[in-house]
N, C-alpha and C positions, 0 to 999 in steps of 0.2 A: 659675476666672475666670468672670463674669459672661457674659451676652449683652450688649454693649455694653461693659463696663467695657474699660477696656485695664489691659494687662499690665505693672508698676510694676515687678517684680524678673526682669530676662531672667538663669540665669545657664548653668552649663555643662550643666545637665539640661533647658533648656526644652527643647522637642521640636517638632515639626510632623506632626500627624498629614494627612495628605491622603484625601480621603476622594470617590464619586462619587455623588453623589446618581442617585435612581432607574439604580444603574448607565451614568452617561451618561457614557462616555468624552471627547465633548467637553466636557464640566462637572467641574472639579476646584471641592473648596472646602482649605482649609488649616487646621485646627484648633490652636490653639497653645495647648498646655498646660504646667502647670510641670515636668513629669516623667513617663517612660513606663517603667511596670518592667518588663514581661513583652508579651509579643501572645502571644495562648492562643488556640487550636482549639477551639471548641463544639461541643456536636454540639445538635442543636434539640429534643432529648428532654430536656437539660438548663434548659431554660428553663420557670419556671413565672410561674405572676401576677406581677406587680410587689407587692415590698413598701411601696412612696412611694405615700402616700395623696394621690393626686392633686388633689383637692378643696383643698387647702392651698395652690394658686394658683405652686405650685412648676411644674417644668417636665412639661406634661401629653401626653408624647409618651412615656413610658418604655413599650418594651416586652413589659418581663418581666426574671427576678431572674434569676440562677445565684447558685449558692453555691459556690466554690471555696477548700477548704483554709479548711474553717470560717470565710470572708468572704463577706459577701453583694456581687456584682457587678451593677448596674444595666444594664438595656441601652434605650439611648436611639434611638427613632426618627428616626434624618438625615433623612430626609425632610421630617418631620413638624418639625422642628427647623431646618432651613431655609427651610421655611415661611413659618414664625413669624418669621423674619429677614428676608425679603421683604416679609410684611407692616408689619414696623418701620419700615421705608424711607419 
């Protein structure tokens, strides 16, 4: 799902990930995605550069990759990614 788009096919896998920006207990946001398969433990030795060539006007918060079980995993800045949501408003 987009930033803005809404969500067209709710079904028995959407999810709600809840999430706290800059850790701020009074601050919840709710993430609604199609489907959640795993929540995996990182450890922050596994994280290298981001593979998404940011410059391609994609989402320029990623960051940094894992590779897990031969898939590359993005990791997106919430912060930096609600942000950007705020400033939409």
């Amino acid at each position: 799902m987009m930033i803005g788009a809404e969500l067209v096919n709710r079904t028995k896998d959407t999810s709600i990930i809840v999430i706290s920006p800059n850790n701020q207990v009074e601050s919840y946001i709710g993430l609604v995605v199609d489907m959640v398969n795993e929540v995996i433990p990182i450890n922050p030795s596994q994280i290298t550069p981001s593979i998404i060539d940011q410059n391609l006007g994609m989402v320029d918060s990623f960051d940094g990759t894992i590779r897990l079980n031969e898939q590359f995993i993005n990791l997106v800045n919430i912060d930096a990614l609600v942000q950007k949501i705020e400033d939409v408003k």
